[in-house]
Every structure is written in structure tokens, then in C-alpha cells.
C-alpha positions in Angstrom: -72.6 -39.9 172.4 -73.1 -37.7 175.9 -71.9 -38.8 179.3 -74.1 -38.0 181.7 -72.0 -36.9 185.3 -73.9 -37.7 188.1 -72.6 -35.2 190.5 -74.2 -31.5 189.2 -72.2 -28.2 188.7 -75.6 -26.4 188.0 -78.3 -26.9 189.5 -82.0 -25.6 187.4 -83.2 -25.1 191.3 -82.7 -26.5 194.4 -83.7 -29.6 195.1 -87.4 -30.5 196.1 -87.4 -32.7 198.8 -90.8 -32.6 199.8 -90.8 -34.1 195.9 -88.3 -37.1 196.0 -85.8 -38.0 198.4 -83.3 -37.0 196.6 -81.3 -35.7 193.3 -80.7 -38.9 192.2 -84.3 -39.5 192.6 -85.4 -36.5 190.7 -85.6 -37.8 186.9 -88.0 -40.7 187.8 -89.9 -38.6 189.9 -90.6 -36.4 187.2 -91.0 -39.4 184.8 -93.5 -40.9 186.2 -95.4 -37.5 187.0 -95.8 -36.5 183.5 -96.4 -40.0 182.3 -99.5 -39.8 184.4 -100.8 -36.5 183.4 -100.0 -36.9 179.6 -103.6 -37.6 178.5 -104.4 -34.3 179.9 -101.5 -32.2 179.3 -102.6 -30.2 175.7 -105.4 -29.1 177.5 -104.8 -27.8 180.3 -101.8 -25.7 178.3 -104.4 -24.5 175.7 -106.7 -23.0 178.3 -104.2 -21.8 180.7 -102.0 -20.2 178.4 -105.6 -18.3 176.9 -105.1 -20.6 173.8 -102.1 -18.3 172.8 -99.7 -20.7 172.9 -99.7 -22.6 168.8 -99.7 -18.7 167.2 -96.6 -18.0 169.6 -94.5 -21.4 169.2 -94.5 -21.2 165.5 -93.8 -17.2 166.1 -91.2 -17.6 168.1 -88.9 -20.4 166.4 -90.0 -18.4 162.9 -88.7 -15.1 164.4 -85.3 -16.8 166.0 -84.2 -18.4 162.1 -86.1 -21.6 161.5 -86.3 -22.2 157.8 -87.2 -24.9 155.4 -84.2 -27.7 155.2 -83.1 -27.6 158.8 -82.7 -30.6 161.0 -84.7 -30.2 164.0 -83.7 -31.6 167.2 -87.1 -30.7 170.0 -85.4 -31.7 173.5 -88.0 -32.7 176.0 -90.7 -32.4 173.3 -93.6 -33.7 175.7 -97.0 -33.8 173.7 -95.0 -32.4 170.0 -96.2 -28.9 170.4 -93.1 -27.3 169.7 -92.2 -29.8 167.1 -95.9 -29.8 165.9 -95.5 -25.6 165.0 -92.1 -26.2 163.5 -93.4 -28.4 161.0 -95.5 -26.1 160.2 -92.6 -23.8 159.2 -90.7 -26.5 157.5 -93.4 -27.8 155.4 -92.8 -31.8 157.0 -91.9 -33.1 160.0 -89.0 -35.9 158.5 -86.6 -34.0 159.4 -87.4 -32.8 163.4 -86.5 -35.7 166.3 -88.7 -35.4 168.9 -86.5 -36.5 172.6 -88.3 -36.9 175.7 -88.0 -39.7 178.6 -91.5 -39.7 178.9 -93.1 -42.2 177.6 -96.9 -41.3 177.9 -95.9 -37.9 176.6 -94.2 -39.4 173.4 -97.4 -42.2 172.9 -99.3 -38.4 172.7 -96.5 -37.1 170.5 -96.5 -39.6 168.1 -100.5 -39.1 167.4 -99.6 -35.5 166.0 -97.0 -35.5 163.6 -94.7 -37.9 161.6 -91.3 -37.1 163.0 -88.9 -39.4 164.8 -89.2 -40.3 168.4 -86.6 -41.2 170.4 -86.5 -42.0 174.4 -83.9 -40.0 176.5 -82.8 -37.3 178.2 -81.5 -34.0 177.6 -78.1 -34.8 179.8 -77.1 -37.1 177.3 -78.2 -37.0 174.4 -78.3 -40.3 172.1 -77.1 -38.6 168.6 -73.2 -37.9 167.1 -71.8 -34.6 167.4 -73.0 -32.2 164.6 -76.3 -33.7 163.6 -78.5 -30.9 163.8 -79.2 -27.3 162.2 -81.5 -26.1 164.9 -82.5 -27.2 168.6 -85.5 -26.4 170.9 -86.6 -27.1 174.1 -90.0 -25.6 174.9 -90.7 -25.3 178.8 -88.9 -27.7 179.7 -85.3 -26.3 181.3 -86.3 -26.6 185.0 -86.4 -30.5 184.7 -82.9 -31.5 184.1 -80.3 -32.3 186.3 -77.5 -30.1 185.5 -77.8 -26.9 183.2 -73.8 -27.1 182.3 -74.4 -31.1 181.5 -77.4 -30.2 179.2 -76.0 -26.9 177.5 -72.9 -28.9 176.5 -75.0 -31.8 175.1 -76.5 -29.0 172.6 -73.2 -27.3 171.8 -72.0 -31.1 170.7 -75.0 -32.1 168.8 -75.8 -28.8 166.8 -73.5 -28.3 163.7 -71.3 -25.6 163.7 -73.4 -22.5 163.3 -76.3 -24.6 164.4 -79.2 -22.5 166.6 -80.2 -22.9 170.1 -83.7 -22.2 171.4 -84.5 -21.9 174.9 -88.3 -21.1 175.7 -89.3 -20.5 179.7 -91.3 -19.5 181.6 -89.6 -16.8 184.1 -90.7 -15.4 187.4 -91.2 -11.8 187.4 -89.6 -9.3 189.6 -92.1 -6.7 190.5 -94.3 -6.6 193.3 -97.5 -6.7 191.7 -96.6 -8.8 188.9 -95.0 -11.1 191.3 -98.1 -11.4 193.3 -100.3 -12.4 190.1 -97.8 -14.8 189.1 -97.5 -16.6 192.2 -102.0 -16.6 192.3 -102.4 -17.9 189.5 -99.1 -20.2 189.0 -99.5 -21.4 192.5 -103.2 -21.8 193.2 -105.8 -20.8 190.1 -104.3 -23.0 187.8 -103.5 -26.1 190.0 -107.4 -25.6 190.9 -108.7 -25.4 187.9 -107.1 -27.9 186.3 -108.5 -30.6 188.9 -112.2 -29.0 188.2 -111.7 -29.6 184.1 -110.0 -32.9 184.6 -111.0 -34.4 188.1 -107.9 -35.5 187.7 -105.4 -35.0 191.3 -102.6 -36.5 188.5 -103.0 -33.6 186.5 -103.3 -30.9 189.3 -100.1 -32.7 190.5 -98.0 -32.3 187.6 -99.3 -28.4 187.4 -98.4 -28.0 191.2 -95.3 -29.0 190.5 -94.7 -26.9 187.7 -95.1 -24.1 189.6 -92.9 -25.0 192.3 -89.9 -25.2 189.8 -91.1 -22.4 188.3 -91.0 -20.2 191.6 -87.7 -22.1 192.8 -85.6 -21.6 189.7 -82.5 -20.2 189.0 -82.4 -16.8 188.0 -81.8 -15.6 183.8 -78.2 -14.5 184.5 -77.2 -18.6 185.5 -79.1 -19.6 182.6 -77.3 -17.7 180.0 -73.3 -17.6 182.3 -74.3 -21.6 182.2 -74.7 -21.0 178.2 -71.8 -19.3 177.5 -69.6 -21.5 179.7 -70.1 -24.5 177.4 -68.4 -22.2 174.3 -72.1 -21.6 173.1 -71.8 -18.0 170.9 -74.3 -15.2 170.4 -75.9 -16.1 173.6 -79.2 -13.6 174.2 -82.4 -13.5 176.3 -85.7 -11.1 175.1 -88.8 -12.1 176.8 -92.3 -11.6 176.2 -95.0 -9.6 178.2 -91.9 -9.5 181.0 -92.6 -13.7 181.5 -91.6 -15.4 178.5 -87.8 -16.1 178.1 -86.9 -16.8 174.7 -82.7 -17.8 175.2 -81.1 -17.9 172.1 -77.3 -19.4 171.2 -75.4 -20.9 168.6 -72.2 -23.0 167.8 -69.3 -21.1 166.5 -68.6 -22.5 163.2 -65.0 -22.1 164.1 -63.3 -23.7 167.2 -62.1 -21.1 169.8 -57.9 -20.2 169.6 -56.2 -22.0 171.9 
């Protein structure tokens, strides 16, 4: 089973402090935050996303080599949308695990599919080594504690050959682009997500998104971080320049020594 270290070699972003106190204090910070806006998460990531996002996240895990038979591991699954399009794929969801250490994201989980829930986090993960044929975590990277931690967590688990699936959200680089990004990330959606809810929870937990979103760690730590752990194959496309698809797998062979 995974041992989480305390003390982090890679960081997803700087710590918030304006958030929690400090990093130890991060993971119930963000607990708690998404345990309050649960109820109100599929929503506000239907309409903010322009209802593109169930097409795309059985597209995507489709396109990267999800096939009938796998076992499924969905890291941080929150509300089961990833899982929810990969069952889709597979034909059942008995064979996909659905991780997150949220529970008011997992009591909306369990409403959508019949897969098997399990409380935890992605820093150690509660399964043996080589249990799983493919792993996902869908939007989820910029919540963790330590990127190295995590990334060797998923080498362990996956069996050898085993794929990884990272999707993201990624700040663009252009001026203009930039600009949108940071208008709508930082203010429209936050708004608008109190006006459809009246909810300051769920405007909370969408204002915080975006602040991990600006303040995180650029593509090249994400994928050094990945290789680093002996992951294989490790690539990065993206989508309309601001959806980061990182993809890995396990060698099926140990490295020489």
C-alpha cells in the first residue's frame, strides 16, 4: 500500500495561504470545500463547460486506449463523470473504482453508476501494486500534495503496461487568450455560478478552482514529475490550446540496473 511523505518534493502550486494556514492544512481545506458544493457541482460543470464536457470524457479516454475488460482505477473521481463516460465504453461499471476523499462528492457518485467506491487520496493509494489496466484523474491534479508522491502511487498500482490518463485544465500563454481565460475563470464563472445556485459554497469552490488553476505549475513539471517516477511513453496534446490530456504508461519490463 502507498506511504504518503509529508514533506513535498513537488509542489501542484504554491501554497494558498489566503486558503489555509498551511500545507498541512491543505487537504481538509479542500475536503470540506467540495463536500459543501457537491450538490451543485454537475451543474455548474455542464453549463460552464457549454455542456461539452460527457461527448469529450468518453472521447478522450476512447481516443487514449480504453477498451472493454480493463480495470478502471478514476483517482479523485468527484461526482463519477469520468467514471460515468468510461462505462459507457466498457459496457459496466464492475470493473472501475471510483477514489476520492470527498465524501459528499462520492454520496453523488454513488447515485450514477454501480462501480466501487472507496475513500482516500491520490498520495496513497489503498490498493496492491498492479491492480489496474487503466487510470484517470479528470481535473483533479492541482489538489494534491505532491505531484512526485501521486505519480509514483499510479506507476505502483497500474500493471505493467497499464495506462495513465491525466485530464487538466491549463492556463494559456497568449495575451489575448490569457486575458479571456483569466475573465471568465476568475470572475464570469465564479458569478454566475452564485446567480444559478445562490449558493456562496458553490461560488467558493469555483473561486478556488481558478486560483489553482492560474497558480499552477507549468506542463513541463507535470510531465519531468511523470517521467521521474519511471512512468514510459509520457505525452501531453491539448485541446482548443486549454485542455491537457497527459498520457503515460508502466513499462511492462523493469528498467536495467
Amino acid at each position: 500500500m502507498g506511504i504518503f511523505r509529508h514533506e513535498p518534493s513537488v509542489l501542484p502550486h504554491p501554497p494558498l495561504k489566503e486558503r489555509y494556514t498551511n500545507l498541512e492544512a491543505k487537504p481538509e481545506y479542500v475536503n470540506q470545500l467540495f463536500n459543501k458544493g457537491a450538490k451543485h457541482y454537475d451543474g455548474i460543470v455542464d453549463w460552464g463547460f457549454f455542456r461539452t464536457g460527457v461527448a469529450y470524457r468518453r472521447w478522450v479516454q476512447q481516443r487514449h486506449g480504453l477498451k472493454k475488460g480493463d480495470r478502471v482505477l478514476d483517482v479523485a473521481c468527484g461526482t463519477g463523470l469520468v467514471a460515468l463516460a468510461a462505462s459507457k465504453i466498457l459496457g459496466s461499471a464492475k470493473t472501475i473504482t471510483c477514489l476520492d476523499p470527498s465524501e459528499g462528492m462520492l454520496s453523488v457518485a454513488r447515485t450514477k453508476l454501480d462501480a466501487t467506491f472507496v475513500v482516500g487520496r491520490a498520495e496513497a493509494l489503498p490498493f496492491a501494486d498492479n491492480s489496474f489496466d487503466f487510470l484517470t484523474m479528470g481535473y483533479a491534479l492541482r489538489h494534491v500534495m505532491d505531484l512526485e508522491v501521486t505519480f509514483r502511487e499510479y506507476q505502483r498500482v497500474l500493471k505493467p503496461g497499464g495506462k495513465l490518463l491525466i485530464l487538466e485544465v491549463t492556463k494559456p500563454t497568449g495575451r489575448l487568450s490569457g486575458w479571456f481565460f483569466r475573465t471568465y475563470f476568475g470572475r464570469i464563472y465564479p458569478a454566475l455560478t452564485q446567480f444559478f445556485t445562490r449558493s456562496q459554497d458553490a461560488k467558493d469552490m469555483m473561486r478556488y478552482y481558478w486560483e489553482t488553476m492560474d497558480a499552477c505549475v507549468p506542463p513541463q513539471t507535470v510531465l519531468a514529475a511523470l517521467e521521474a517516477v519511471g512512468l514510459a511513453n509520457v505525452k501531453r496534446s491539448t485541446q482548443l490550446g486549454l485542455f491537457s490530456e497527459y498520457t503515460a504508461s508502466k513499462p511492462t519490463s523493469p528498467p536495467a540496473a
